[in-house]
Structure formats: structure tokens, C-alpha cells
N, C-alpha and C positions, 0 to 999 in steps of 0.2 A: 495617503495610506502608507504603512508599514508594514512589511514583514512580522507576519505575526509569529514567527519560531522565536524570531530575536528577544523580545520580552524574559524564554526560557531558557534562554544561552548565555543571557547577564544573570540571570537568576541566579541558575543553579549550575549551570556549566555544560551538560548533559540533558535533552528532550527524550523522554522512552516513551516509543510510540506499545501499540496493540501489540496483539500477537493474530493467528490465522483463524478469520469466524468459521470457515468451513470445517475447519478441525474439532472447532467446539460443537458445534450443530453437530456433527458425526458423534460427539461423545454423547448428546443427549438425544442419540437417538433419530435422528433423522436420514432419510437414505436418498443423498448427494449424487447415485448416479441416475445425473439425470441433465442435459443440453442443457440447461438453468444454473446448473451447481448452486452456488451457497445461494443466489438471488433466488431459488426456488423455495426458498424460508421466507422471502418477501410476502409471496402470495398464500403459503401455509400455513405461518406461526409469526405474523409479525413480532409479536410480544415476547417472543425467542429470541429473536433478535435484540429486541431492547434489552432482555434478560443479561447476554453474553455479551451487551456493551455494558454495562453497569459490571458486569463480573472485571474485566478489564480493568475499568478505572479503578476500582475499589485494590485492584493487585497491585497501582502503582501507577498506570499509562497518563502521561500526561497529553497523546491524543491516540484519539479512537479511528478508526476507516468506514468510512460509511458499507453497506451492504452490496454495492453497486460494480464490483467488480467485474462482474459476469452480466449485469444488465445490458439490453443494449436493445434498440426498438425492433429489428428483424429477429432478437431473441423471444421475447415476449408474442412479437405480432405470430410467430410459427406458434406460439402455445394457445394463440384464441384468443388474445387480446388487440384492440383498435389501438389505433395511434396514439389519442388520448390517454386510455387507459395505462398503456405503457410510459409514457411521460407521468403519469398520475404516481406510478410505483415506486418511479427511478427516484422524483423526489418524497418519496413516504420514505425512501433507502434513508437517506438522508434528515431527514425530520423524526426518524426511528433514534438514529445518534444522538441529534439535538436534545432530545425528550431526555433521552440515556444521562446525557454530562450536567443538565440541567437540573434533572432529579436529583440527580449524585452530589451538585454542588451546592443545594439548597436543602439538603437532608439536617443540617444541624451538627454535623458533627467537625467542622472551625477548617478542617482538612489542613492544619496547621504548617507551616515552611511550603505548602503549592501553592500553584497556578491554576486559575481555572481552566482546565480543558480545552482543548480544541478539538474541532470536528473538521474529519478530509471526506470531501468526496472523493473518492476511490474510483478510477477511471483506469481500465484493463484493456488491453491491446485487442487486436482485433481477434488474436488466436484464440485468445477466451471466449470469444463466440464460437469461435472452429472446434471447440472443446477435442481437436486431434493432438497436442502436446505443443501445437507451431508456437504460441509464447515461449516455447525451450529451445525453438531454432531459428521463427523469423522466415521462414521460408511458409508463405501464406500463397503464391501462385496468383497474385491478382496486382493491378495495376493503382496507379496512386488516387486517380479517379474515386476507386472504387473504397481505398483506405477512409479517403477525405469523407468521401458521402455517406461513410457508418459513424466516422466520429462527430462531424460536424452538429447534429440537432442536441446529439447525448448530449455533447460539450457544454450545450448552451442553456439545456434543463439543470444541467449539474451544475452550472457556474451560478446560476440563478436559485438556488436552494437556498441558499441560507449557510451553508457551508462556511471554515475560516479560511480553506485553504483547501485548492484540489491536489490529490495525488495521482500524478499520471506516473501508473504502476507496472512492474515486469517486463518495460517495455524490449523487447526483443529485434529490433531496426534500426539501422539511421532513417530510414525513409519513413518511420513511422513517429519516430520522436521529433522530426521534421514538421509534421504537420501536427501535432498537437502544440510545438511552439507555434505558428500561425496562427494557431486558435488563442491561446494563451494571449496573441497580443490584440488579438480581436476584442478581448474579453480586458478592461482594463482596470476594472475592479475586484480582480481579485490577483493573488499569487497561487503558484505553483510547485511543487517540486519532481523531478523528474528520475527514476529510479528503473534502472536498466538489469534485466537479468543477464550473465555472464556464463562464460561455457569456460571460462579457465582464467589465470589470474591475471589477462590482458585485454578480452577482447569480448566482448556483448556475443549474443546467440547470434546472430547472422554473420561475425565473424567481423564488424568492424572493429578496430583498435576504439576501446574505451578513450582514452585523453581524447582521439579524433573529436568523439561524438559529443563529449563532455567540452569540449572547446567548443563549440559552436553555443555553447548555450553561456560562457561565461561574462558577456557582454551583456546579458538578456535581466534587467533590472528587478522584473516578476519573477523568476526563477528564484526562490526561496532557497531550496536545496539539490543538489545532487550526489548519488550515491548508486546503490545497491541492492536488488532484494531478489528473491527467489534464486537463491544463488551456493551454493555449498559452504558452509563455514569456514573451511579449511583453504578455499581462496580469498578468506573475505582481507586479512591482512596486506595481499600481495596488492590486491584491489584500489584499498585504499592508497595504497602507496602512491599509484598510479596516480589517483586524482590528485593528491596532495602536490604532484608536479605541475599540472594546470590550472586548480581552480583557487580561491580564495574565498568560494562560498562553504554553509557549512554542509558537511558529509555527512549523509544517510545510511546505513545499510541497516536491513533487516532481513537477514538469509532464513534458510530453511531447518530445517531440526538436524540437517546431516544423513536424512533419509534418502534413500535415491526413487525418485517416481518412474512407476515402471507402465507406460502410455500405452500397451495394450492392453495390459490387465487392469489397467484404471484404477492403481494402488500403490501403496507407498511401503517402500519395504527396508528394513531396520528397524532404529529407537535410539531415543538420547534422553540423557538424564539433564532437567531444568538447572540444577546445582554448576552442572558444569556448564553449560549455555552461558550461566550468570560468569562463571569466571570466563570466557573467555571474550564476555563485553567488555571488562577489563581493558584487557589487550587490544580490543577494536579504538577504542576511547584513546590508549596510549600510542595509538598510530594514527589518530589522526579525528575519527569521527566524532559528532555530536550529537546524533539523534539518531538512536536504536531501540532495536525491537527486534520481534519473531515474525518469518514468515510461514510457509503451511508446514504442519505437524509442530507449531507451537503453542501451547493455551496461555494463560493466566499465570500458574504454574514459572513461565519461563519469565514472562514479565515482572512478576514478582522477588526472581532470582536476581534478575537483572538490579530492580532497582538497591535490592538490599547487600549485591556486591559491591555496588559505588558507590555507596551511602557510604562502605566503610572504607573505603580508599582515603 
């Protein structure tokens, strides 16, 4: 097997992922606070879901994230679902996308100069269950035991979906990015790519040096990509920079709209205009990266800006 990004990087030079489902769910109306967050539209509105992946692609994204970010089986089993049941969802997250890129690519209309679509399972740190902001610091208060035996069955519903490619997302650790590579090699049919949130233009939320954590994974063959997301735009340059000195895989970022989250009020405070997001993928691309996107407080909207900045480049 192959890398399946590769395909879109001889293609067209440039892979544009999604942008943030919880952002869109919020715009049509659903109310996200809730221990579930966006995987709370799994069990409410599957067909919401499929909705706002079709909206994506139809903007430009040549792949979408499954809904699965916030899944996780101690999240589900607290809301009154069995074991089963919660394995049942995690892959409907994922079979929601599938359905999504499939409709999308079979509609008739030639999709002239793409690619057909890929689908990531979306795999969120553990803080995303902690729904306390700890993806933004990595300080989770639990031992590696305990990391291993949340990620480990997810891992392996999610590697077994159907998916092209998993995204282990936001991740905020070495000791947490640690063990989903483990899993990763446990798992040999499929690739990965690994995207670390950052507290400043050097060093991931628990304070490790980025190249540190990002060199361990350079040797690692299933490693699709490495990069960046949930992370401020206005480090995302110094960021890549940074990889660009240890890696030779291709770079990811997908930051946030520029909003600052504010983790007790459980909200996001500012606004950014999509126009400009688009130009400053630009600059992402001419420092180094190749496959961009929006993370939360971005829709369709920014995806759309995006592909039709580089279109004219």
C-alpha cells in the first residue's frame, strides 16, 4: 500500500482538507454544549452530518474528517450507551463521510481537474473526552496506562472502518503522540498522519519542542504527514519553519480562525474574514506546507477561499 495523500501532491501540488464540523453544526442550529460536543450530532442528526460533509467537499476539500473526534467509548458509555452500541456509532462517524464523498463523486457533475476524495478518521486526544480545554495544554493528570486503554479499542474500530487514512488530531503530548504511534504500527493497513496543537511558534501544549516530537515520528513509514492544527495562524509560519528543519514528509496545518477559546465560558471570542484565511494559505504553502485547511471556527466559507487563492497562484 501507499500513501494515499501522495496521489494529491503529484497532482496538484496542494491537498485542502475540511474545515471545523462543530462550527457548522453550531450554525445550523445545534447546541454543542454538551460532554459529546460535535459527536453529539452522531446520535441526533446523523443526516447533519452527512449534510455538512457534502457542504465541504462541494467548497473545494479534497478530504473530509470523519465526525469522531470527541467519540470515545467512556464518552458514549456515560450517555447510556453499551459497548457495542458505542463501537456501532464511532463507525456510522465514519460511514457518514463515506456516504458524503461517495454521493459527491457519483452526482454527475465530471468534478473536472480532482481527485476523488478521501475520508480520515478523526482520532482526538484524550482531553477531548476531558471536554476541560487539556487538548490546549496536555496536562491530563493520568498515567500512560490509563492514556493507552482509552485509545487503544477506539484505535482499532477506527482503523477498521473503511476510512483512507486516520487523523490523529490536536494532539497536545509526547507521551500521548507516543502511543497512538504504537497503535499505528500495530495497525499495518492503514497510514496516519499526526497533527500537534502548539502553544507558541516552537513547542506543542505540554511544552515539548515540536522538531523533538516531530523527529521521532520521521523514520515511522505509515506516517503520512506531520504538521499542525488547532493552533493560532499567526504562528502557523514560524511552525512550519520549524518542521521544515527535521522532516521530509509532507506538512499539514490546519489552525484555527484566529479566535482565542475562552475554556470557562465554553466560547470562542473574535472573528475572521474567510478572504483573508484564503490569503494567508498562500504563505503557509510558500513556507513549506502541502495540505491545508480550517480548524474550529472555520466553515466551507474558508475552504472555499482557500482553494480559490491557489487556484490563482
Amino acid at each position: 500500500m501507499s500513501n494515499p495523500l501522495t496521489p494529491f501532491l503529484k497532482h496538484q501540488g496542494v491537498l485542502i482538507l475540511d474545515g471545523g464540523l462543530a462550527t457548522e453544526f453550531e450554525a445550523r442550529g445545534c447546541d454543542l454544549n454538551d460532554p459529546l460536543w460535535s459527536a453529539k450530532v452522531l446520535l441526533d442528526d446523523p443526516e447533519l452530518v452527512k449534510a455538512v460533509h457534502l457542504d465541504y467537499l462541494r467548497a473545494g476539500a479534497d478530504c473530509i474528517a470523519s465526525a469522531s473526534y470527541q467519540a470515545s467509548f467512556p464518552g458514549f458509555e456515560r450517555r447510556g450507551l453499551d459497548h457495542q452500541q458505542a463501537a456501532d456509532v464511532m463507525r456510522q462517524s465514519v460511514r457518514l463521510a463515506l456516504e458524503a464523498r461517495d454521493g459527491f463523486w457519483g452526482d454527475g457533475s465530471g468534478h473536472p481537474g480532482r481527485l476523488r476524495p478521501l475520508v480520515a478518521a478523526s482520532v482526538g486526544p484524550y482531553g477531548a473526552y476531558l471536554t476541560d480545554g487539556s487538548e490546549y495544554t496536555g496536562d491530563y493528570g493520568v498515567d500512560r496506562p490509563v492514556l493507552s486503554t482509552f485509545h487503544l479499542e477506539r484505535w482499532h474500530v477506527l482503523a477498521e472502518s473503511g476510512a483512507d487514512i486516520m487523523a490523529c488530531e490536536t494532539i497536545p503530548s509526547a507521551p500521548e503522540a507516543q502511543i497512538l504511534l504504537e497503535l499505528l504500527r500495530l495497525t499495518p493497513d492503514i497510514y496516519a498522519w499526526f497533527s500537534f496543537s502548539c502553544r507558541d511558534e516552537e513547542r506543542i501544549s505540554d511544552g515539548t519542542r515540536l522538531v523533538e516530537v516531530v523527529s521521532r515520528l520521521e523514520d515511522e513509514p505509515r506516517v503520512a504527514a506531520v504538521g499542525v492544527n488547532c493552533t493560532a495562524p499567526s504562528h502557523i509560519p514560524g511552525l512550519i519553519k520549524r518542521l521544515r528543519e527535521v522532516t521530509r514528509k509532507p506538512i499539514v496545518v490546519y489552525p484555527n480562525s484566529g479566535e482565542t477559546y475562552d475554556a470557562a465560558g465554553k466560547c470562542w471570542l473574535g472573528e475572521t474574514d474567510p478572504v483573508d484565511f484564503g490569503s494567508a494559505s498562500g504563505e503557509w504553502v510558500e513556507a513549506g506546507a502541502t495540505i491545508i485547511g480550517g480548524g474550529c471556527r472555520t466553515g466551507p466559507e474558508h475552504g472555499r477561499a482557500i482553494r480559490e487563492y491557489l487556484a490563482q497562484r
